[in-house]
mmCIF file of the N, C-alpha and C atoms, coordinates in Angstrom:
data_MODEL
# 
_entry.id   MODEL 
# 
loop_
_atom_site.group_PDB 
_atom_site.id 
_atom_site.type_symbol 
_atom_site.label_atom_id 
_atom_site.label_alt_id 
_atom_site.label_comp_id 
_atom_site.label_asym_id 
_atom_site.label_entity_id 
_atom_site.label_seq_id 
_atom_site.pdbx_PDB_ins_code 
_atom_site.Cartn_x 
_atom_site.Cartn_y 
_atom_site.Cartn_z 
_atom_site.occupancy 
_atom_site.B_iso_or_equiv 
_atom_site.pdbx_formal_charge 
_atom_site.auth_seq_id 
_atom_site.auth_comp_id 
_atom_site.auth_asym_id 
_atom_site.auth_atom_id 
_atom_site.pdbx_PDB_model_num 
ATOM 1   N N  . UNK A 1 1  ? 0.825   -1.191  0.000   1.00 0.00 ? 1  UNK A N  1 
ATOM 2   C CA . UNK A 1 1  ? 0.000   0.000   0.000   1.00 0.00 ? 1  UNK A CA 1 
ATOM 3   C C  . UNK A 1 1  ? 0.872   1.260   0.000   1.00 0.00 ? 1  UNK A C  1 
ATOM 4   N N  . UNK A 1 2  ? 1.898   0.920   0.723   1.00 0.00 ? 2  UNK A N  1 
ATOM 5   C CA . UNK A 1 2  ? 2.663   2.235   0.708   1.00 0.00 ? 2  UNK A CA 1 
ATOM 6   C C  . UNK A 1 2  ? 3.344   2.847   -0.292  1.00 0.00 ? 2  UNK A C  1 
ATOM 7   N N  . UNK A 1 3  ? 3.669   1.529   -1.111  1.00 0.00 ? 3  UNK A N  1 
ATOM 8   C CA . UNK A 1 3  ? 4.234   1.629   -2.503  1.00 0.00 ? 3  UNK A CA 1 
ATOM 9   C C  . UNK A 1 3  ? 3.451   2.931   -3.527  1.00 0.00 ? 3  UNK A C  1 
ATOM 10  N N  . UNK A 1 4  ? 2.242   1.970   -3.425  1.00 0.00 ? 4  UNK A N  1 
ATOM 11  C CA . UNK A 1 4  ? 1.051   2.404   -4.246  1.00 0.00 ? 4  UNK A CA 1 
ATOM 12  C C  . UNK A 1 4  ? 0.755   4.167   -4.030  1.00 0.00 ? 4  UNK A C  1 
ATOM 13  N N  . UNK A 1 5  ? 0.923   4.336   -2.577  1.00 0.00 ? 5  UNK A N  1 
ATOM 14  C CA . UNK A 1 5  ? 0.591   5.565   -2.589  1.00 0.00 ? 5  UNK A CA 1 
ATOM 15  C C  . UNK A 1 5  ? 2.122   6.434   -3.187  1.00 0.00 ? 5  UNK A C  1 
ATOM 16  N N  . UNK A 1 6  ? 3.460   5.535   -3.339  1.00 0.00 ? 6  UNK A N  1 
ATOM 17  C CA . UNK A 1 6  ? 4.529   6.644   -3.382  1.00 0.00 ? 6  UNK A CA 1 
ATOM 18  C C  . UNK A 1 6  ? 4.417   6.993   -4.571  1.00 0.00 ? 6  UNK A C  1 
ATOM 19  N N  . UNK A 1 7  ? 3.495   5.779   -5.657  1.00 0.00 ? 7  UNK A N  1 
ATOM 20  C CA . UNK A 1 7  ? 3.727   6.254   -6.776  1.00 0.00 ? 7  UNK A CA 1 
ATOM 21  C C  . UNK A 1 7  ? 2.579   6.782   -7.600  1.00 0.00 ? 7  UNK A C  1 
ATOM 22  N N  . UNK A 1 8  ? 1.268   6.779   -6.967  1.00 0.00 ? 8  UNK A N  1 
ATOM 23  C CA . UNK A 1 8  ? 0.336   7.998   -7.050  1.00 0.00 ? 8  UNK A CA 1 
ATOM 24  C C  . UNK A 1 8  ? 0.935   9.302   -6.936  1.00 0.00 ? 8  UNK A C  1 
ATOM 25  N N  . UNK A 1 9  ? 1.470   9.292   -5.708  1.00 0.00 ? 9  UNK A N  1 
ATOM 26  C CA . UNK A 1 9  ? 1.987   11.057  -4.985  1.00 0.00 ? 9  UNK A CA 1 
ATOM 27  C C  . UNK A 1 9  ? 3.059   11.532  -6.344  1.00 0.00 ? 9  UNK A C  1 
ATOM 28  N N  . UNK A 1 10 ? 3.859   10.413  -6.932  1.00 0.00 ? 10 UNK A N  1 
ATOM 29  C CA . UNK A 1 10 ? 5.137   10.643  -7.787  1.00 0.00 ? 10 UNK A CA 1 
ATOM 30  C C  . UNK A 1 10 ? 3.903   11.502  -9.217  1.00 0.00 ? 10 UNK A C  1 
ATOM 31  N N  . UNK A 1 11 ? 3.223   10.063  -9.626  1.00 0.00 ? 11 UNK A N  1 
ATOM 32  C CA . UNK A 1 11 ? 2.371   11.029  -10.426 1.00 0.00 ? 11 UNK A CA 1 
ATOM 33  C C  . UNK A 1 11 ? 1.595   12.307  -10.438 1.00 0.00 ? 11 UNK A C  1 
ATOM 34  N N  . UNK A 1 12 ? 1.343   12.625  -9.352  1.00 0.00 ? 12 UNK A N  1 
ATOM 35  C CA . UNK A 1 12 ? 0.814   13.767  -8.764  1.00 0.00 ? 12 UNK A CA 1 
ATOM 36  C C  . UNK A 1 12 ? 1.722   14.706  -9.138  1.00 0.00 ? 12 UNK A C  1 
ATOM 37  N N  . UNK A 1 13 ? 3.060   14.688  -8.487  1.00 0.00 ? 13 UNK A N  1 
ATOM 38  C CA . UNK A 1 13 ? 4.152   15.583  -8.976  1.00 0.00 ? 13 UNK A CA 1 
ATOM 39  C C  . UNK A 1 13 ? 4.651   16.097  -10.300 1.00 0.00 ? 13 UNK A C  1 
ATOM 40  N N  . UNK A 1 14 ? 4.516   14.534  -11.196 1.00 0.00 ? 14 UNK A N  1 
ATOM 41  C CA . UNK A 1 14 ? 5.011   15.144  -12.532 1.00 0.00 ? 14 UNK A CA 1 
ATOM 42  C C  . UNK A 1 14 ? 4.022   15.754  -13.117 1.00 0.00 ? 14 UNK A C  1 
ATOM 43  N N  . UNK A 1 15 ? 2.576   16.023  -12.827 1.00 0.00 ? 15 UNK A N  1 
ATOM 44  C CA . UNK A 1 15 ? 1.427   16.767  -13.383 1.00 0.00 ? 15 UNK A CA 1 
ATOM 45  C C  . UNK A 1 15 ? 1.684   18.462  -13.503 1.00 0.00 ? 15 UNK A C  1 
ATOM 46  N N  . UNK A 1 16 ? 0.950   18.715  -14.172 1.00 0.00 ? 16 UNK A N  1 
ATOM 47  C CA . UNK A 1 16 ? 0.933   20.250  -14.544 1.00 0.00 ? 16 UNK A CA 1 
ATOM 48  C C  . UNK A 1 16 ? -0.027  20.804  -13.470 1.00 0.00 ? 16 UNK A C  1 
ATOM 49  N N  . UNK A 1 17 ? -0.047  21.610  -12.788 1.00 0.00 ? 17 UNK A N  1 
ATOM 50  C CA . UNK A 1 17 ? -1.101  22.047  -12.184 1.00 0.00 ? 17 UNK A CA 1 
ATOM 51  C C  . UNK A 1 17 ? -2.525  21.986  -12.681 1.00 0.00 ? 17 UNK A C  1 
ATOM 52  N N  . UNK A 1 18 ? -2.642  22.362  -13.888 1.00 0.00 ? 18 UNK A N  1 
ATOM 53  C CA . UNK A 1 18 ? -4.143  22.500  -14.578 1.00 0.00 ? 18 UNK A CA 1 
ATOM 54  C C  . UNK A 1 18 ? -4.320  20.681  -14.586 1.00 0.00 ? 18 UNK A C  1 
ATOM 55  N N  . UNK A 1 19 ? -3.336  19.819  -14.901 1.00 0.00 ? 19 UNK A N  1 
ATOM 56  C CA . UNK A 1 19 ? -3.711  18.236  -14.840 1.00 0.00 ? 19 UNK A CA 1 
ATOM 57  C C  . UNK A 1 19 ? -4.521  17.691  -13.557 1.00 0.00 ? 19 UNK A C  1 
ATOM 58  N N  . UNK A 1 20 ? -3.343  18.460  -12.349 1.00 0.00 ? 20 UNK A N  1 
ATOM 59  C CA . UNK A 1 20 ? -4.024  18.120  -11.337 1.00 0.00 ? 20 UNK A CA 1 
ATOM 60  C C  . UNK A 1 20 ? -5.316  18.500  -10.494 1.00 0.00 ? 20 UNK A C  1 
ATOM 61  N N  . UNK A 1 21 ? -5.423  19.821  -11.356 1.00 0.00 ? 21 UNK A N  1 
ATOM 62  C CA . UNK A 1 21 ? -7.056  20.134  -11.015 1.00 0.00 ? 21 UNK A CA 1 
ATOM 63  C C  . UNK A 1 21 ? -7.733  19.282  -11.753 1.00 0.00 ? 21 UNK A C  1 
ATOM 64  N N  . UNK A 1 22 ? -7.804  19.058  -12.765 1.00 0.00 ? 22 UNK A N  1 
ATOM 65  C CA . UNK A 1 22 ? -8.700  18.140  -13.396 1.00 0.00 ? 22 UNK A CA 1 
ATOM 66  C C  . UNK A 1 22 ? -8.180  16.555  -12.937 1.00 0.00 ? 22 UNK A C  1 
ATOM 67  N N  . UNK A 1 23 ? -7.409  16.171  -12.332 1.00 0.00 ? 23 UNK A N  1 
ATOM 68  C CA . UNK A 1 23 ? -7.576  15.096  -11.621 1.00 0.00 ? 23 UNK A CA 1 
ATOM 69  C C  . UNK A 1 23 ? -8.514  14.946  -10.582 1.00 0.00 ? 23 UNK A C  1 
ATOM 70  N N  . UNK A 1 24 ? -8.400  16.295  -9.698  1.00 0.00 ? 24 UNK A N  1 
ATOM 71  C CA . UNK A 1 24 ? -9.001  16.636  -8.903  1.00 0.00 ? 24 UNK A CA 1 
ATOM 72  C C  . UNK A 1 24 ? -10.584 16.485  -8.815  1.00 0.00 ? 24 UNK A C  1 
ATOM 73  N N  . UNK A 1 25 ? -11.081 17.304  -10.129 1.00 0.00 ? 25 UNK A N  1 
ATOM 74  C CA . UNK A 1 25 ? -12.217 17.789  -10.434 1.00 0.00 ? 25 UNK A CA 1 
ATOM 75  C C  . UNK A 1 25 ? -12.777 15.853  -10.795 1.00 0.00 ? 25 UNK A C  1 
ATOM 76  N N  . UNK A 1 26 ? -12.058 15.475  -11.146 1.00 0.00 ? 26 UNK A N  1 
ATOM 77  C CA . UNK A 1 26 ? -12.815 13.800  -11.879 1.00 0.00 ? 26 UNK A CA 1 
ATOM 78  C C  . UNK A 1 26 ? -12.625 12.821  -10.357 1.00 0.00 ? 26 UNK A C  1 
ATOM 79  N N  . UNK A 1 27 ? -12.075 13.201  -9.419  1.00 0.00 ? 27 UNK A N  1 
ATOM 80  C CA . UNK A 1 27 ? -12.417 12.783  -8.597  1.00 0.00 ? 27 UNK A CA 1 
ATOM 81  C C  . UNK A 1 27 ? -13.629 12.428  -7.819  1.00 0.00 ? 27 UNK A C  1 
ATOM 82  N N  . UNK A 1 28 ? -13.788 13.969  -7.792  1.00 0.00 ? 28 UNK A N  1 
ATOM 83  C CA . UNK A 1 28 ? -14.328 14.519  -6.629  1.00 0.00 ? 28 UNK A CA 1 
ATOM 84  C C  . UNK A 1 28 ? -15.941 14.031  -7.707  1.00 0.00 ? 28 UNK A C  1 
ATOM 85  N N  . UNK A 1 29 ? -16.279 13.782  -8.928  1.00 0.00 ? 29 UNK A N  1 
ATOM 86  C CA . UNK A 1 29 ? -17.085 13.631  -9.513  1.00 0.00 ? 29 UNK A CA 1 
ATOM 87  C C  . UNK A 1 29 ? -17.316 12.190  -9.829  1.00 0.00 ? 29 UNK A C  1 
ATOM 88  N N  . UNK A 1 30 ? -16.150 11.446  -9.757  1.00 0.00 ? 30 UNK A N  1 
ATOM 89  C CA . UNK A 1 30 ? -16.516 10.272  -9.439  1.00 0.00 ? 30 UNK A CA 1 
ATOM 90  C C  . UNK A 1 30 ? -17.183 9.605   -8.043  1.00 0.00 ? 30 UNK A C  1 
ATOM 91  N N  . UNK A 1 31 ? -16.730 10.327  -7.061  1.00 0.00 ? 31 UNK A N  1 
ATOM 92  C CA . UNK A 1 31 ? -17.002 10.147  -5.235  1.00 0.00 ? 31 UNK A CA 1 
ATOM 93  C C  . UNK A 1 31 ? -18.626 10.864  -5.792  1.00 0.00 ? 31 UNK A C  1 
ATOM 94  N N  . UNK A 1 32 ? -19.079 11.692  -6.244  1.00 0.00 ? 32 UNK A N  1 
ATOM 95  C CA . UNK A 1 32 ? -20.237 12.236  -6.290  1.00 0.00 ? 32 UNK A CA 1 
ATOM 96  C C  . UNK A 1 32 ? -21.894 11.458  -6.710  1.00 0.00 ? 32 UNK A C  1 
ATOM 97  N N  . UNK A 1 33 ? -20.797 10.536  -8.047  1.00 0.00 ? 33 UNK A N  1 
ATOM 98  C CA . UNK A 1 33 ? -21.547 9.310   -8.478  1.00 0.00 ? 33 UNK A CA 1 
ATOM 99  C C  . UNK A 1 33 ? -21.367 7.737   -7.928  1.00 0.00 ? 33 UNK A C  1 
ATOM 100 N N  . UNK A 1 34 ? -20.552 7.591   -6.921  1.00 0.00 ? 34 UNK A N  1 
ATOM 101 C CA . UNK A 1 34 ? -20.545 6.691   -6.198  1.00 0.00 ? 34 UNK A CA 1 
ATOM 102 C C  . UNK A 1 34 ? -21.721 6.758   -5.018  1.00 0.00 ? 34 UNK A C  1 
ATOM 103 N N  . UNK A 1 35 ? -21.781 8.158   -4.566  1.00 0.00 ? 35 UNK A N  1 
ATOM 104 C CA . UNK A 1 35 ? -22.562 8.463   -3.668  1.00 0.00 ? 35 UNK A CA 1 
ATOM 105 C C  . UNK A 1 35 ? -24.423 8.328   -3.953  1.00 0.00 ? 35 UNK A C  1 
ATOM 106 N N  . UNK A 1 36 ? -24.542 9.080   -5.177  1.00 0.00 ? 36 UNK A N  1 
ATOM 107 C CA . UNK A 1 36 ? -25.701 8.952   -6.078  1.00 0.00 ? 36 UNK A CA 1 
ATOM 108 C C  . UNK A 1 36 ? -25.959 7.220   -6.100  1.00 0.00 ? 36 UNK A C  1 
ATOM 109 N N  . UNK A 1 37 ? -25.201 6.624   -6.629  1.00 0.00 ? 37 UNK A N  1 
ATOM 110 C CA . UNK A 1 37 ? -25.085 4.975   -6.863  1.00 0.00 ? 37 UNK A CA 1 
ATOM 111 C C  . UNK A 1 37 ? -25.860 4.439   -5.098  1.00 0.00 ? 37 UNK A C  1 
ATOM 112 N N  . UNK A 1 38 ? -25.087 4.981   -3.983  1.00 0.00 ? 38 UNK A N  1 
ATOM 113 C CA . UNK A 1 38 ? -25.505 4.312   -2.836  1.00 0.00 ? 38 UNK A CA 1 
ATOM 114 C C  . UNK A 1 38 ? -26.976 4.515   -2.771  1.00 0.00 ? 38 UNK A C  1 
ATOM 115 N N  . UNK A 1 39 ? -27.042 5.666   -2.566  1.00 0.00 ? 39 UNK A N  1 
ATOM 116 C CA . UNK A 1 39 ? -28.517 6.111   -2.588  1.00 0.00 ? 39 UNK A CA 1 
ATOM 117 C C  . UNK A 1 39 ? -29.922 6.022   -3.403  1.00 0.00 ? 39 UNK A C  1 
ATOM 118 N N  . UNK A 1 40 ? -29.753 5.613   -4.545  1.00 0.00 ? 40 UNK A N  1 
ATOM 119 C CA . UNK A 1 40 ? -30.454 4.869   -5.422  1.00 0.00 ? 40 UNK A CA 1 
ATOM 120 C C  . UNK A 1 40 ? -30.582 3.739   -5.095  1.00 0.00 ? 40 UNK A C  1 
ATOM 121 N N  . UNK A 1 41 ? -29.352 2.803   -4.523  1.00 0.00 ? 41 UNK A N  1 
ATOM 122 C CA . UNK A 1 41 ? -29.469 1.218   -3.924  1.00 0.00 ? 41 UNK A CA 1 
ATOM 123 C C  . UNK A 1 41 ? -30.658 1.209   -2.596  1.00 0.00 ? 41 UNK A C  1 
ATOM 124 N N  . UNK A 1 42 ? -30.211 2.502   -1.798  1.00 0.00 ? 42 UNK A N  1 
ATOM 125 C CA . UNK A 1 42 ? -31.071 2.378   -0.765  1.00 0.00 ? 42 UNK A CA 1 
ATOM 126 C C  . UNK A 1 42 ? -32.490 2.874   -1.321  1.00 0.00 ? 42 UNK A C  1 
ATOM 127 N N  . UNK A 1 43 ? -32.864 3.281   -1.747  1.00 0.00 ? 43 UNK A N  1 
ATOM 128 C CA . UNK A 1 43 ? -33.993 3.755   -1.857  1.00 0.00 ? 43 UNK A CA 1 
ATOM 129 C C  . UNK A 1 43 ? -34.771 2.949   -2.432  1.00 0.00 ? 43 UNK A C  1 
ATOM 130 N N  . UNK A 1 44 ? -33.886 1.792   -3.479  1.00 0.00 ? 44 UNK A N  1 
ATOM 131 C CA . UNK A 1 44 ? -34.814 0.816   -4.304  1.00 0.00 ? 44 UNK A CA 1 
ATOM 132 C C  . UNK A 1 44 ? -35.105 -0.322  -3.648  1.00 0.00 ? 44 UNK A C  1 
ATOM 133 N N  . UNK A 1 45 ? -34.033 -0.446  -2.614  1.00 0.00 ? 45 UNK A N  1 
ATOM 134 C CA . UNK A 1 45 ? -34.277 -1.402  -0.930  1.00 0.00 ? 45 UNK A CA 1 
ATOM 135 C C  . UNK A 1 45 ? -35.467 -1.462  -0.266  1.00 0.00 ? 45 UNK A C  1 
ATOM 136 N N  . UNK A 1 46 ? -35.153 0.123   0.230   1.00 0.00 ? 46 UNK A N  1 
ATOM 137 C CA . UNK A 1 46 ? -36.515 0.324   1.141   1.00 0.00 ? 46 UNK A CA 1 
ATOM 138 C C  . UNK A 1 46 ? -38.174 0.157   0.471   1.00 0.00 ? 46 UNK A C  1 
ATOM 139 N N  . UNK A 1 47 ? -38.382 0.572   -0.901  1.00 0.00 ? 47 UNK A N  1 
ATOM 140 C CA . UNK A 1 47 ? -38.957 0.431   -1.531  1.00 0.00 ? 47 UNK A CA 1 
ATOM 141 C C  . UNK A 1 47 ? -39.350 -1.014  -2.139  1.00 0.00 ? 47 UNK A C  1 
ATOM 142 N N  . UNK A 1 48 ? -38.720 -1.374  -2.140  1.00 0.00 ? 48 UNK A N  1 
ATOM 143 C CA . UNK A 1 48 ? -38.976 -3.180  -2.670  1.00 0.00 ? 48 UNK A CA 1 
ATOM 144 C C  . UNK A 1 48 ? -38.744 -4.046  -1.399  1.00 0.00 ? 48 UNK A C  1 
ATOM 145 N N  . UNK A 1 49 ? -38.221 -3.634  -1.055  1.00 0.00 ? 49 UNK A N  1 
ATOM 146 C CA . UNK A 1 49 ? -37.994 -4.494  0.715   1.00 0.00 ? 49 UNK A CA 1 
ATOM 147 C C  . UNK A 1 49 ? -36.954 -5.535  0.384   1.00 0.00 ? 49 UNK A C  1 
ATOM 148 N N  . UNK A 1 50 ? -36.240 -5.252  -0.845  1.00 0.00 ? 50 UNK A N  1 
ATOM 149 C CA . UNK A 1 50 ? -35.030 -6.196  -0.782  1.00 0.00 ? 50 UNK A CA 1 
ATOM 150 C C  . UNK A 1 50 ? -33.515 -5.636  -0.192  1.00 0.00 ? 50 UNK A C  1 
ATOM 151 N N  . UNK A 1 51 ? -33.435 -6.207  0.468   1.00 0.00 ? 51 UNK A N  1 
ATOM 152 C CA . UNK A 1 51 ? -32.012 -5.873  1.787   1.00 0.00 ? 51 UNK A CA 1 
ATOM 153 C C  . UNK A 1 51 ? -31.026 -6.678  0.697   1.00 0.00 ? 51 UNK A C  1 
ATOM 154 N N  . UNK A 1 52 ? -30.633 -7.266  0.033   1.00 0.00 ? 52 UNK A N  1 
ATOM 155 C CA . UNK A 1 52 ? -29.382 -7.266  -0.768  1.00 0.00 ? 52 UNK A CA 1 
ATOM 156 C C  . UNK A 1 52 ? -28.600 -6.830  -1.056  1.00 0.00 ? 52 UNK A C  1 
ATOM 157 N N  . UNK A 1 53 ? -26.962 -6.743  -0.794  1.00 0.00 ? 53 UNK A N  1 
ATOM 158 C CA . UNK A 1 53 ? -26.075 -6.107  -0.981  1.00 0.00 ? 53 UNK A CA 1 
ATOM 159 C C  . UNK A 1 53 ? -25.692 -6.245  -1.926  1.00 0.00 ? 53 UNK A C  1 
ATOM 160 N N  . UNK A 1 54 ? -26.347 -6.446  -3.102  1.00 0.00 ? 54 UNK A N  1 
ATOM 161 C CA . UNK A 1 54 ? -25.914 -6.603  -4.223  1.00 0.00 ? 54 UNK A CA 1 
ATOM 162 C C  . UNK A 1 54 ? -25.881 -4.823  -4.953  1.00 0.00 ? 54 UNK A C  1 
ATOM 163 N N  . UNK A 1 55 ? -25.309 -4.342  -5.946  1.00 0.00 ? 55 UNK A N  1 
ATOM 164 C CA . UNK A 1 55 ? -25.247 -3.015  -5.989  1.00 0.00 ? 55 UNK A CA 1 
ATOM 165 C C  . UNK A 1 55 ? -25.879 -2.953  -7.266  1.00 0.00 ? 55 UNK A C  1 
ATOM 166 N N  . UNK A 1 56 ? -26.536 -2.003  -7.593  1.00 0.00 ? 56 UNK A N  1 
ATOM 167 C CA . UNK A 1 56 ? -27.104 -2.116  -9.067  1.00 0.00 ? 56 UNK A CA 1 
ATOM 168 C C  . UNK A 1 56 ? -26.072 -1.873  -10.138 1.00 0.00 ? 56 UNK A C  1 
ATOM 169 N N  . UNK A 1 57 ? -26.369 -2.308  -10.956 1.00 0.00 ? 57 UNK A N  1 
ATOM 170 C CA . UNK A 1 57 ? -25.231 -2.582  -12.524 1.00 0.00 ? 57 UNK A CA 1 
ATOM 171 C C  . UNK A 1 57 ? -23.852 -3.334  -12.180 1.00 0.00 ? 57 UNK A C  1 
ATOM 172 N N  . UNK A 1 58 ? -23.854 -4.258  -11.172 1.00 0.00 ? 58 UNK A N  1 
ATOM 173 C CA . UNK A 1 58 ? -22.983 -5.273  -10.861 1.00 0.00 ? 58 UNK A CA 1 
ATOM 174 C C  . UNK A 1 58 ? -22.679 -6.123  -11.665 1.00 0.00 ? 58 UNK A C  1 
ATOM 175 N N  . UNK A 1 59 ? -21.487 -6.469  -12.134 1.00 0.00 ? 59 UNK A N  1 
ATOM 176 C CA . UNK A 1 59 ? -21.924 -7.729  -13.432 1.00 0.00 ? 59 UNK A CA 1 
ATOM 177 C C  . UNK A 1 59 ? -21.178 -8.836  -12.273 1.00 0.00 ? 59 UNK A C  1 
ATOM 178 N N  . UNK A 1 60 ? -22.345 -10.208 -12.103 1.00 0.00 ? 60 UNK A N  1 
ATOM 179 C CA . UNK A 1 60 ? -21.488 -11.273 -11.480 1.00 0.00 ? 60 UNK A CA 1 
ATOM 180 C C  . UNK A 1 60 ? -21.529 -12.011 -12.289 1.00 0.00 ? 60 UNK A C  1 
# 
């Protein structure tokens, strides 16, 4: 893990500033639609009464 993060942080460094805002920005927009994703799960839960941790658009 520690690895992993030295060589995230390394990439981080060789970025341009404007890269790393838009790293930034696709982050923070991915965490946004992860969040959206939870909340749609719960809501289609409570609503159907299925408690499954299964996540919607899962491929098993």
């Amino acid at each position: 893990m520690a690895q992993r993060m030295a060589n995230a942080q390394a990439m981080l460094n060789s970025m341009t500033p404007e890269q790393r805002e838009q790293m930034r920005q696709l982050s923070e927009k991915l965490l946004e639609d992860m969040d959206l994703r939870w909340q749609m799960d719960q809501t289609i839960a409570k609503t159907t009464g299925n408690v499954s941790t299964k996540r919607l658009g899962s491929v098993t």
